[in-house]
N, C-alpha and C positions, 0 to 999 in steps of 0.2 A: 504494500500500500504506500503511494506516495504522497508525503507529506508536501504541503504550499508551504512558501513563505509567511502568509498570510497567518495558516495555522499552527505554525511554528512557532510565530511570535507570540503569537495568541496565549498558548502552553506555556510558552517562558514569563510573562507576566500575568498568570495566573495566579496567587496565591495557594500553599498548599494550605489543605485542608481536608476535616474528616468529609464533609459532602458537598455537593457543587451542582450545577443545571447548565445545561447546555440549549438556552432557549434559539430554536430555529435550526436545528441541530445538520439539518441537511442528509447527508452519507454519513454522520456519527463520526467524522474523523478527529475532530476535537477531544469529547469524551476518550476515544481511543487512545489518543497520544497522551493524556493524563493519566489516565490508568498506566499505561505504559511503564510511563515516569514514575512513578510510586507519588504522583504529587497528589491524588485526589484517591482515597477509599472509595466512595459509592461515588458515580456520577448518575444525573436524569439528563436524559436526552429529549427535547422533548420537541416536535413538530407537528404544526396545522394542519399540514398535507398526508394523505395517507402514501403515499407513493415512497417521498423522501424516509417516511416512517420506518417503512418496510425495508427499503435499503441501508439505512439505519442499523433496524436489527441485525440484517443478515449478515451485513460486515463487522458488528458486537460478535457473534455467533463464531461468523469466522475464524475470529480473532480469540477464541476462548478468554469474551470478557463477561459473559452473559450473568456473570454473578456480579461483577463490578457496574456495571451500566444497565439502566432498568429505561428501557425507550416508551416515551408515553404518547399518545396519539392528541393534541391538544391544544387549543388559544394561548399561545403566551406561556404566562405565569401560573395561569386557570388549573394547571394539572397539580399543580405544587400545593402544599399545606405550608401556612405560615410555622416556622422556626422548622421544617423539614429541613433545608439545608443551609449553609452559612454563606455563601455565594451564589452569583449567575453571571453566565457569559451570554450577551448576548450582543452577535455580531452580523454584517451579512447584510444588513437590513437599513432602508431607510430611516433617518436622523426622527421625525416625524410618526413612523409607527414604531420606533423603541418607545418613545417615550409612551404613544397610545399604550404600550405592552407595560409598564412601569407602572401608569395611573391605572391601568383597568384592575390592578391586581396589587393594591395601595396598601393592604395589609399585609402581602407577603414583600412586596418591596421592602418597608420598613421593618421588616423582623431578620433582612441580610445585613451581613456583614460590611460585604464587601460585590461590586457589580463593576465588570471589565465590560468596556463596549466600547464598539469598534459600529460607529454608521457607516453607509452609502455617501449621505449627502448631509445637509444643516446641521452641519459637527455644532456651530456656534450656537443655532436655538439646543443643541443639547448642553451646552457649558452653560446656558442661563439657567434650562432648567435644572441643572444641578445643584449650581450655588444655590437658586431661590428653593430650594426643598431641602437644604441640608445636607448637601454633598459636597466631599472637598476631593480632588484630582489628586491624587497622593503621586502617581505614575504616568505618563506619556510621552507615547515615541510614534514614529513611522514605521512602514515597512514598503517599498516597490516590487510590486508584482506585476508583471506583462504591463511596463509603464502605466499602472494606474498607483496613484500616489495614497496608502492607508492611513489613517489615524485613527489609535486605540490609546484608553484612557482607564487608570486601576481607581478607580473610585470609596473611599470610605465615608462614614457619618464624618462631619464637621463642618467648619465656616471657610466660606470661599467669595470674592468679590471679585469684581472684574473694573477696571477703572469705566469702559464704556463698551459696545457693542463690536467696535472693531477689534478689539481687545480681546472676545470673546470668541471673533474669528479669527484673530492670528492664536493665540493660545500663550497665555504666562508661561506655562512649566517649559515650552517648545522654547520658547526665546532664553530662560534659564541656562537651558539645557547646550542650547546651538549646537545640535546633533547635524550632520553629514545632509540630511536630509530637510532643513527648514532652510535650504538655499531654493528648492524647488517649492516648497511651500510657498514663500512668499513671493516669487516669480509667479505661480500661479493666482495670489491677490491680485496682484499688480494686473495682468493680463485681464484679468475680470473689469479691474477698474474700467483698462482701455476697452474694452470691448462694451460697455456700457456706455462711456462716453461717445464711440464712435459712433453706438446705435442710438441715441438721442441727438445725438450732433444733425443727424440726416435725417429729420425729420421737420415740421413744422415749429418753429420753436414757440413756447409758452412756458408761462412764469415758473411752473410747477417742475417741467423738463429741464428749465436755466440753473434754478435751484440744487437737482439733481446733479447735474452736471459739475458744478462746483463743488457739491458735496464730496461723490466720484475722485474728482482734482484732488481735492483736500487729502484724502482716505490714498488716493496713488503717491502724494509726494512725501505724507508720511511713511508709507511701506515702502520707498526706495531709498528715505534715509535711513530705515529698520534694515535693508537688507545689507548699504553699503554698510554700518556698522559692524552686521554678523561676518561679512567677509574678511574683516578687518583684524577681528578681532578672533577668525579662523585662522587669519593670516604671521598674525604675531603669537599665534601656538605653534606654528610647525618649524 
């Protein structure tokens, strides 16, 4: 069975612990490589889909994990009993329906530990919803797979702010950190900016679009003096 980058990382910023959830679980290969590991006792595996379910189990099965990983067929968090397990991974998935998956099952959210996630897309409306519920980002890193650029975040209970919302799309622990990888991160803001200015530029303009656009500017000449600093400051390490 071959392991992703993706789900490599994944494992390694897991937390060990006695039980865990692997929400959206897919082919199980998550669960599997923690078992693996000795880092997780019981994992649940657990997906919406019946299809993913069943491939799921078969490759538990496979793998003689079928006593370590227990595959449940189900919405979310819906399968889990609150203080069942002490974590959840839940990755894979759009920024927007993790969290739907977080809020719909509000009593077993709040009875973990600890929740590793890794979105699709609106990394930043999840850093808000975390600070504003009582989550602090204890861990965050990258990972490049088939040029798609990831970010996963080891999340525990505590206080987290963010000075503003750009803030919350670049990411504090990322700029801390200035890992190999937040050189493309912020090329990738940047790039957003322009490509939102251009597509407002070419349009009829009105107050609302002008407004934008400067904002955009504003938001771009801050993240290229963000980046030139990180190069800088990558530069006088080597």
């Amino acid at each position: 069975m071959k392991i992703s980058a993706r789900i490599r990382k994944l494992a390694e910023l897991a937390p060990a612990c006695e039980s865990a959830a692997d929400i959206g679980t897919d082919h199980g290969y998550l669960p599997i490589e923690l078992c693996r590991l000795g880092k997780v006792t019981h994992m649940i595996a657990s997906d919406i889909h019946r299809g993913p379910a069943e491939r799921a189990e078969a490759h538990v099965r496979d793998c003689g994990l079928s006593e370590c990983i227990d595959v449940r067929l189900g919405n979310g968090l819906s399968v889990i009993r609150p203080g069942e397990i002490s974590g959840a991974v839940i990755a894979g998935m759009g920024g927007g329906l993790m969290l739907s998956v977080l809020e719909e099952s509000a009593a077993v959210t709040d009875s973990l530990e600890w929740i590793l996630l890794q979105p699709m897309n609106h990394v930043s409306q999840v850093r808000h919803w975390l600070a504003v519920r009582g989550w602090e980002i204890g861990k965050e890193t990258f990972v490049l797979e088939d040029g798609q650029l990831y970010q996963m975040m080891l999340c525990r209970k505590g206080l987290m702010m963010f000075q503003d919302a750009l803030w919350e799309e670049i990411g504090q622990i990322h700029w801390q950190r200035k890992e190999r990888l937040f050189d493309r991160h912020l090329t990738g803001l940047i790039h957003r900016r322009e490509l939102l200015i251009r597509g407002l530029s070419g349009g009829a303009p009105s107050e609302k679009s002008r407004r934008r656009i400067k904002e955009a500017q504003k938001e771009k000449d801050f993240l290229e003096v963000l980046l030139w600093k990180y190069r800088q400051a990558v530069s006088s390490k080597s």
